[in-house]
C-alpha positions in Angstrom: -13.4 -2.4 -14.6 -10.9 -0.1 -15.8 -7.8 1.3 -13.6 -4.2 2.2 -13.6 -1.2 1.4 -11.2 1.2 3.6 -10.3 4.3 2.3 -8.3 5.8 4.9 -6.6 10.0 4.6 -6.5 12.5 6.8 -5.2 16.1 5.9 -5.2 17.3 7.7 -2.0 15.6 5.2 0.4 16.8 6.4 3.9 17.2 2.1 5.2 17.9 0.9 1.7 18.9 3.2 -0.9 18.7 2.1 -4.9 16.4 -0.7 -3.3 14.4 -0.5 -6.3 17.3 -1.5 -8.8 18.0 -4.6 -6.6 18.5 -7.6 -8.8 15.6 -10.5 -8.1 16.0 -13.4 -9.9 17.1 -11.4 -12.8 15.1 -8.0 -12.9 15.3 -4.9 -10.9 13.1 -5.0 -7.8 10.6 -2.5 -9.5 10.5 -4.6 -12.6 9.1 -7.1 -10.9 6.4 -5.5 -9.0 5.5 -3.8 -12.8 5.2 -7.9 -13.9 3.2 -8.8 -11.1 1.2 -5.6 -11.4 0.3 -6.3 -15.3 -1.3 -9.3 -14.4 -3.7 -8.0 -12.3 -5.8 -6.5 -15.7 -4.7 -2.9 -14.9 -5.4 -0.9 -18.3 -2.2 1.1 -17.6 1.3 0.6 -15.6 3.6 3.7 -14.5 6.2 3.9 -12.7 7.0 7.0 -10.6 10.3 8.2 -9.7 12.8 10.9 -9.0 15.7 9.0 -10.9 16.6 8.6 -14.0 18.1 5.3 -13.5 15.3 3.7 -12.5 13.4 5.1 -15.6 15.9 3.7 -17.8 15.6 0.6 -16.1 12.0 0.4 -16.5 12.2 1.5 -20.3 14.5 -1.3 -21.0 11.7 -4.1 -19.3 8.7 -2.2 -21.4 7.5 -0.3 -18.6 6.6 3.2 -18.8 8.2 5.6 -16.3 7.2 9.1 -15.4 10.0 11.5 -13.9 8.4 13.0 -10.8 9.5 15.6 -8.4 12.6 14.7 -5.6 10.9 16.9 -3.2 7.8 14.4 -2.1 7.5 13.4 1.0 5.3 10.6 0.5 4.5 7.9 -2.2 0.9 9.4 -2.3 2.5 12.9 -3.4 3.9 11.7 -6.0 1.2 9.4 -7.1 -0.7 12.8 -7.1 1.6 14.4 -9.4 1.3 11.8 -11.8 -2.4 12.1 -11.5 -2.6 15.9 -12.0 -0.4 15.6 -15.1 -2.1 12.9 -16.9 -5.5 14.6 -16.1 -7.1 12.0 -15.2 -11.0 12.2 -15.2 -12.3 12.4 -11.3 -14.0 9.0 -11.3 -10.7 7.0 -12.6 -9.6 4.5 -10.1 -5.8 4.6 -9.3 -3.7 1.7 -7.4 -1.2 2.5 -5.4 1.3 -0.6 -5.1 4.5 -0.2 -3.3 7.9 -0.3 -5.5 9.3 -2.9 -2.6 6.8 -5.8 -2.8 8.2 -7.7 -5.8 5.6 -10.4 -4.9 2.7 -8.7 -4.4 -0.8 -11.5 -5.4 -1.8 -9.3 -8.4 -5.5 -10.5 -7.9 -4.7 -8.3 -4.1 -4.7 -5.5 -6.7 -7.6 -6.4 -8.4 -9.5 -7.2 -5.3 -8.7 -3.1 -4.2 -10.0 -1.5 -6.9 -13.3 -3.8 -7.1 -13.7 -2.8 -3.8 -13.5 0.6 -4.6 -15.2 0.6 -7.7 -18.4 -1.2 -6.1 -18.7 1.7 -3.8 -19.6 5.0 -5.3 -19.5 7.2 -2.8 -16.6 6.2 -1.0 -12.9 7.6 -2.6 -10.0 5.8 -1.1 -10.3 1.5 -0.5 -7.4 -0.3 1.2 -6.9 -4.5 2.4 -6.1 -6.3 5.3 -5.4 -10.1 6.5 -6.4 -11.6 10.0 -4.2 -11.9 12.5 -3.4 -15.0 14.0 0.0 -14.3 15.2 0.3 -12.7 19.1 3.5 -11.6 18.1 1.9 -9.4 15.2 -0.3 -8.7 17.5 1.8 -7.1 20.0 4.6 -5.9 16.9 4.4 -1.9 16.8 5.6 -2.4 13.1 2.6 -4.6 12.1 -0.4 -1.5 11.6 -3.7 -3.0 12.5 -7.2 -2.0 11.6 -10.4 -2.1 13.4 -13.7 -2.4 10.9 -17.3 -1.8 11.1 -19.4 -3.4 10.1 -20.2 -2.8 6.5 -16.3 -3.0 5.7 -15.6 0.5 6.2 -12.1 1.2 8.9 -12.9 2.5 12.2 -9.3 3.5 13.0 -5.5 2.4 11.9 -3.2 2.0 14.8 0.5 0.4 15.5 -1.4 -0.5 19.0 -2.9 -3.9 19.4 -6.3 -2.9 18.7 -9.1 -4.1 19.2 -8.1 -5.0 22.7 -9.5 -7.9 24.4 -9.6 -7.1 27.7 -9.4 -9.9 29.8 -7.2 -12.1 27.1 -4.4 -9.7 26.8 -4.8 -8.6 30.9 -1.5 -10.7 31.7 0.2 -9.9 28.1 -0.7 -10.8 24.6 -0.2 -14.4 24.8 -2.6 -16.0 22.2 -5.8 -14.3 20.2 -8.6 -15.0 21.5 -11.5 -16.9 19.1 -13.4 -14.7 17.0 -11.5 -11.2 18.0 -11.9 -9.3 14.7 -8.0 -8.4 14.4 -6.4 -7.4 11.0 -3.4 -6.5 9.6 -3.3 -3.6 7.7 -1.5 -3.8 4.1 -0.3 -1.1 2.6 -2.1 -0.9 -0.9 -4.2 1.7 -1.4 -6.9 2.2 -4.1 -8.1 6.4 -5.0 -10.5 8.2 -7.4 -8.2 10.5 -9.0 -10.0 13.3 -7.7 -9.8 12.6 -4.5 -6.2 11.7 -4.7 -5.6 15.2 -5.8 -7.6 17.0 -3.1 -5.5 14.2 -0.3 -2.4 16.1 -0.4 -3.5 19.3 0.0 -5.5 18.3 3.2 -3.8 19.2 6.4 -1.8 16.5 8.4 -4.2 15.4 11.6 -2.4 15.1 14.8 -3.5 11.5 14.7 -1.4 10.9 11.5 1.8 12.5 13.0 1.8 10.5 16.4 0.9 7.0 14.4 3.0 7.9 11.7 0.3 6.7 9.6 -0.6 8.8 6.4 -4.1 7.0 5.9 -5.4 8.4 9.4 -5.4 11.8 7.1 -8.5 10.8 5.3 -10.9 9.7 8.2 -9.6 12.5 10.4 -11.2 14.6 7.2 -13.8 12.1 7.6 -13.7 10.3 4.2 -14.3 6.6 4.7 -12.2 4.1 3.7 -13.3 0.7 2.3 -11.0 -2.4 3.6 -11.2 -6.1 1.8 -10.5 -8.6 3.8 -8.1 -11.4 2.2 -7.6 -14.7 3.4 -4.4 -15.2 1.4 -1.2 -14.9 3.8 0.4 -11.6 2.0 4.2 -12.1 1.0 7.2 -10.4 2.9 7.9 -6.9 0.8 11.5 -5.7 1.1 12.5 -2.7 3.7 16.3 -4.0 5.0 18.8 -6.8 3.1 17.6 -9.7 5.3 14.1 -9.1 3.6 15.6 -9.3 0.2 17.7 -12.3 0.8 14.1 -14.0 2.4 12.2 -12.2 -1.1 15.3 -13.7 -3.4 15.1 -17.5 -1.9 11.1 -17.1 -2.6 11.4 -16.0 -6.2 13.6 -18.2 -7.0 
């Protein structure tokens, strides 16, 4: 299976700006999720940013950066630029892995675009972990997902979804056995032709209230292929506490 990963990483981070050049354990931030990327058997690393102090950072590590536009909006844009550029073919499989999870499992990576390369008709895959947690469940920052039943997602929500009814009628106190309830991760597997035609798509009115750029694609109603993982995914870094917490776990 052959794919690329691009890691989206923008300097002017509106909680956490330069987050990328953070030192962990050594490295900048980004170098690190490059490492953890590489061993995931991706036939090609970029990094995409807006700065060229991140790209020199990169260069130094051996990583390859592409300079990308300051104008996106989105990591997705400017994973789309990259893609437009290089001219990739249609079928390519591109991973989308976040320049703020410096411990991200690299076989999570793999496991993203097998699932998408097992499925031929399908253009965008994605992962998710149980929940187990009420607190998650209940967590408007935690994004959930709701499957069917050949792995494909129903719906994305920051609600506690799927509801159970009676369990959560006095408050979400425990999960109830068996209640299909997942975390949504954010890594994101596309064909490259698809990834191209994503952005140009018009924002659904889902998406805006959510806040959630994925609900763009089964608003358009592409489907989206979800792997489950069993394997408790480590804390990425969005605020200073989280690096402190990422920096005591590289070590």
């Amino acid at each position: 299976m052959k794919f690329s990963v691009i890691i989206p990483a923008r300097y002017a981070s509106v909680r956490f700006p330069g987050k990328a050049l953070v030192d962990i354990a050594g490295k900048p931030m980004v170098v690190r999720v490059a490492e953890r990327a590489r061993r995931s058997g991706a036939s090609e690393i970029l990094i995409a940013t807006d700065h060229e102090s991140i790209a020199a950072a990169a260069a130094r590590h051996g990583f390859e950066a592409v300079m990308t536009s300051v104008k996106h909006a989105s990591g997705t844009d400017r994973l789309a630029e990259v893609v437009v550029r290089r001219r990739y073919p249609a079928d390519h499989i591109i991973v989308n892995v976040q320049g703020d999870e410096p411990l991200i499992d690299p076989v999570l990576i793999r496991q993203v675009a097998a699932g998408l390369a097992r499925r031929r008709g399908v253009h965008m895959s994605t992962a998710c972990h149980p929940i187990r947690d009420p607190r998650e469940m209940a967590n408007a920052n935690v994004v959930k997902v709701v499957l069917d039943d050949e792995g494909y997602a129903l719906y994305f929500s920051r609600a506690p979804i799927p509801y159970a009814r009676d369990a959560f009628a006095r408050g979400i106190a425990r999960i109830p056995p068996r209640l299909p309830a997942y975390r949504h991760l954010g890594i994101y597997a596309y064909r490259a032709g698809f990834l191209r035609r994503f952005t140009r798509l018009a924002p659904a009115a889902i998406e805006r209230f959510e806040a959630l750029e994925q609900l763009r694609a089964l608003a358009h109603g592409y489907r989206i292929a979800v792997a489950v993982t069993r394997r408790a995914p480590h804390p990425g870094v969005d605020t200073k506490a989280d690096l402190l917490r990422v920096r005591r776990l590289a070590k």
